[in-house]
N, C-alpha and C positions, 0 to 999 in steps of 0.2 A: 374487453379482450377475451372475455370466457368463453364465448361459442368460438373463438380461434381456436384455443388450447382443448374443447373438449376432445379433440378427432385426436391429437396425438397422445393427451393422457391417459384417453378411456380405452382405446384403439390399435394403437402405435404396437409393433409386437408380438401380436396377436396370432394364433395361425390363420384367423382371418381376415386379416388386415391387406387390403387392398394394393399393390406394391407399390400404384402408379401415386395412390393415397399419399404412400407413405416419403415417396420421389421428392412429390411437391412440398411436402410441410416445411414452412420456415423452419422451425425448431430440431428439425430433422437435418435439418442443411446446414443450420450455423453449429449444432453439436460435433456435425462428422471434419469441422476444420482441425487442423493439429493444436493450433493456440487457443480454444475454445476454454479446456481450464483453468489457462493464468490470466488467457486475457478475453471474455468472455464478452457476446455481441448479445443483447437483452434488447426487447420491446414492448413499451406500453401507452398508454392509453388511461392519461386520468385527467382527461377532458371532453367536453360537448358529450358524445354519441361513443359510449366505453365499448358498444361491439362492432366500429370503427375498424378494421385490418388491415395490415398490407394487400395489394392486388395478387387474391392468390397466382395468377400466372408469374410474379417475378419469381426470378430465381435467384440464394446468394452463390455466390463463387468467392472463390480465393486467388486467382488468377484468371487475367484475360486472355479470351480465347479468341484466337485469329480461324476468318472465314475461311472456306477451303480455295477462296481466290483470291485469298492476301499474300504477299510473293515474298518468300521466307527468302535470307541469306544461305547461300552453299556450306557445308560444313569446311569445305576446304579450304573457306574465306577466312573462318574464326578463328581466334588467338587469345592470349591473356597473357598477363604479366609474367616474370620469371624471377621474382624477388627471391628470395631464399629466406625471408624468416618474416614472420604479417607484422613487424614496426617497419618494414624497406616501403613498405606499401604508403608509408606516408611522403615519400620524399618522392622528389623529381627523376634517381632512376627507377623510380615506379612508370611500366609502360602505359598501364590504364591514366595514367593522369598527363600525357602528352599533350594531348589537348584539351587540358584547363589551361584558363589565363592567367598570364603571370601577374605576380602582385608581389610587392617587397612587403606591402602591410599583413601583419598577424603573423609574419612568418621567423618570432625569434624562440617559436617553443624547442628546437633543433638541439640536443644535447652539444656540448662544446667536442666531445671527440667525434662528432658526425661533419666536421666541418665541410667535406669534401662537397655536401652539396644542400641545398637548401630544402627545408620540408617546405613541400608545395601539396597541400591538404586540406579538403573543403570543411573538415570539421576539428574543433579542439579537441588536442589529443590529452589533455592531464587536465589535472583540479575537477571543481566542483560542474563547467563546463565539458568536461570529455564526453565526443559522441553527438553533441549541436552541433548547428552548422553555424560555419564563422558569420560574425555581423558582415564582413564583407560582401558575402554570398548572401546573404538572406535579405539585403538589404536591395538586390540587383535582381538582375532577370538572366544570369550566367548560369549555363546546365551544369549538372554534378555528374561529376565520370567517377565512378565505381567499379571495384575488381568484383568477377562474376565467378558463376561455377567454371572458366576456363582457364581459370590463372592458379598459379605455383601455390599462392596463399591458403589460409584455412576460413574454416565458415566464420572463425572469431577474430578474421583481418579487421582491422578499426574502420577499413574502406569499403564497408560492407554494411553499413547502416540501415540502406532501401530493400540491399537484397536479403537482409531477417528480417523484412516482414515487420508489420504493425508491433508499436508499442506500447500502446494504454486500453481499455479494456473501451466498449462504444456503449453508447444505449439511444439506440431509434425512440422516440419520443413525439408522440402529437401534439403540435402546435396548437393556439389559440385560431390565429387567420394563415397561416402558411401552408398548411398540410402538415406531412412529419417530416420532424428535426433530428439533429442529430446532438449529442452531448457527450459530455465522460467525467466521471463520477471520481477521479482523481487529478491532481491538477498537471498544466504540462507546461514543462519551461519552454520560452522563447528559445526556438532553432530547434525546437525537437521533431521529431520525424514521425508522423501520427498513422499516416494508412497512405493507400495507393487510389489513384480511383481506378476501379475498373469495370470491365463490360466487352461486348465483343469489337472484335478490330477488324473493319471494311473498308472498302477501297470509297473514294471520293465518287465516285458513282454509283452508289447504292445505298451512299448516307444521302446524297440530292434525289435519289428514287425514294426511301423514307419520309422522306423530310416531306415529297410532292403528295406521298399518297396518306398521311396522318391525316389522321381527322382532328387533329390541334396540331396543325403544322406551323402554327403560331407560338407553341410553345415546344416542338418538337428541340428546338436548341438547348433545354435547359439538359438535356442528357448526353449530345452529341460534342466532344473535342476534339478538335483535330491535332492529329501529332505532326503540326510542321515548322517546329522548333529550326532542324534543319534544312529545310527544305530550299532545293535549290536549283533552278533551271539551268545553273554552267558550272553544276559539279561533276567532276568526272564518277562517282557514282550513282548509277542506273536508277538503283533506290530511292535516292534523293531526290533527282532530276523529275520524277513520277509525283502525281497529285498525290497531295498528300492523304494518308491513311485520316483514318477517325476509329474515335472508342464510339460506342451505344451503351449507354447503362440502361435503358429504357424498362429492358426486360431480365436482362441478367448484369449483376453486379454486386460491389461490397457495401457493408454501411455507408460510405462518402458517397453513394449513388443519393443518399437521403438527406447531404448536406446543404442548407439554404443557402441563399446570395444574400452579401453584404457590402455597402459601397463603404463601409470601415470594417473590414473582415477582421477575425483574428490571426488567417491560416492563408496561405498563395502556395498557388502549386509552380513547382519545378520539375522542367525537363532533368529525366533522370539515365544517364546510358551507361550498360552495363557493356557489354559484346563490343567495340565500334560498328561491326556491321549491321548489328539490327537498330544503331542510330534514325529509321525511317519507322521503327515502331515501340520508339523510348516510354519509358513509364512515366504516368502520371503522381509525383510525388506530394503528398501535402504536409509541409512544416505552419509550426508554429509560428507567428510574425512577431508574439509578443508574451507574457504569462498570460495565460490561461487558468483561471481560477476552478473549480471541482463545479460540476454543473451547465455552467455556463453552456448557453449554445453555441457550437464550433460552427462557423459561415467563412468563407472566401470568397472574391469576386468573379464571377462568371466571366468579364470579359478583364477583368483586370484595370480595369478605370478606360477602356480603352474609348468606349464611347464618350467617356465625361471629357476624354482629350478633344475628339472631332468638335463638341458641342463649345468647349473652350475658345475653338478657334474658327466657332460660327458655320460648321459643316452640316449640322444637322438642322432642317428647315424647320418654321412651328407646325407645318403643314404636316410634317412626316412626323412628328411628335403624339400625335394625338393619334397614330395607329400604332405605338409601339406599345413594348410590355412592359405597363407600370411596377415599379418598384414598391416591397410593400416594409423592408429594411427600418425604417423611421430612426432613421441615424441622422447625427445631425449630421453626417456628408453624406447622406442622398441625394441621389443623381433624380431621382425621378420616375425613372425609368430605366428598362436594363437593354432591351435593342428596338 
């Protein structure tokens, strides 16, 4: 990694330092995030080929950035909660939580003079759990509706989990045979809420123009998700009803752009909606599925078991097998292959 660092230590600065130089440098870009000093993104390299780098064209970001043809909600459309005080935000007249599903289970944390209405909240609010997402939730494929910057609450509503942002510090890591990984160097409980994945946000016809013109269009998927959690052809929202969006981390993204596939992940991501209306370009959320020990390498499933499903029920030919993309996981629940 020393011919990475020497341009910014020796360099970086400078009054002759190069600006477009200084644009590109990883170290440059993950210092100017706000959470950089408590919760700090590091990269190395103590295997094979140690002057090994990132591809200098990626870029990190902290939020995803929508293309100038992805079709934004009205402002006149958005709304937010009207609680009066950030505990109202855990209960059912909380408006951002309308559309979670109901569940009697988990729901007797409710002080006894709140009886009027049941808290209906994706994550535990007291004890040593406050701030995880409930076993119910973590356990299913149910999105998490969260209060945003347009509601009554403050930035320290307990329903504000995804929208503060990353909470353990990351460190990009080179694998043995995978490329680079990603890890964290303190441990994370089960339902904890670790980073976003993000990258730019385009329209379904321009991730299938990508995908056509890669020159590993074979592997073009590993950075490509689409956001069509809701997606719906007889909704009466326009948003919806439309192909669905995609992220690209390809080129610009955060450390979970770096995260490998594991057919026993530790980590699954969940649709996350702040606004209802930009419901058609929900965040990518990635919890914990189980403890996470300090080190360990952080993996999720890329399709989510969903091919080990079709293969279960004898959809996938052997024929079509032997062109897909080998699995390299060596878990004892490997699938084999990822698509």
């Amino acid at each position: 990694m020393e011919k990475a660092m020497t341009q910014h230590f020796f360099h970086h600065g400078k009054p002759d330092t190069n600006p477009s130089e200084a644009a590109n440098c990883h170290w440059c870009q993950i210092r100017s995030f706000k959470t950089h000093k408590k919760l700090p993104i590091t990269i190395v390299n103590e295997v094979g080929n140690n002057n090994e780098v990132l591809n200098p064209d990626f870029k990190f970001i902290d939020h995803s950035i929508p293309s100038d043809d992805v079709p934004i909600a009205e402002e006149s459309f958005r709304t937010g909660c009207n609680c009066s005080d950030d505990e109202d935000c855990m209960y059912s007249t909380c408006q951002c939580l309308d559309e979670m599903a109901d569940s009697d289970e988990e729901m007797s944390e409710a002080p006894p003079t709140r009886g009027r209405k049941k808290q209906k909240f994706q994550y535990y609010s007291s004890g040593a759990k406050a701030g995880l997402l409930r076993s119910r939730i973590l356990d299913s494929r149910e999105p998490i509706y969260e209060c945003h910057d347009g509601c009554n609450c403050s930035k320290n509503c307990p329903n504000r989990v995804v929208e503060r942002g990353r909470t353990v510090p990351l460190q990009i890591f080179r694998t043995e045979n995978r490329g680079w990984g990603v890890r964290c160097p303190v441990d994370i409980k089960k339902g904890q809420f670790v980073d976003r994945y993000l990258g730019e946000i385009i329209t379904s016809e321009e991730a299938n123009r990508r995908r056509a013109e890669s020159t590993i269009s074979d592997k073009k998927d590993v950075y490509l998700f689409a956001l069509d959690k809701f997606s719906d052809p007889e909704s009466p929202d326009p948003l919806l009803r439309m192909q669905p969006l995609e992220v690209d981390g390809e080129w610009m993204s955060g450390p979970t752009r770096f995260i490998n596939h594991s057919c026993d992940p530790n980590m699954r991501i969940f649709a996350r909606v702040g606004d209802p209306v930009d419901k058609h370009i929900h965040d990518l959320a990635l919890f914990a599925i189980r403890d996470i020990p300090a080190d360990e390498e952080l993996t999720f499933d890329y399709v989510d078991g969903g091919l080990a499903e079709e293969d279960a029920g004898g959809l996938v030919p052997d024929d079509k097998k032997k062109d897909m993309t080998k699995c390299l996981c060596k878990t004892a629940k490997c699938r084999g292959f990822l698509w």
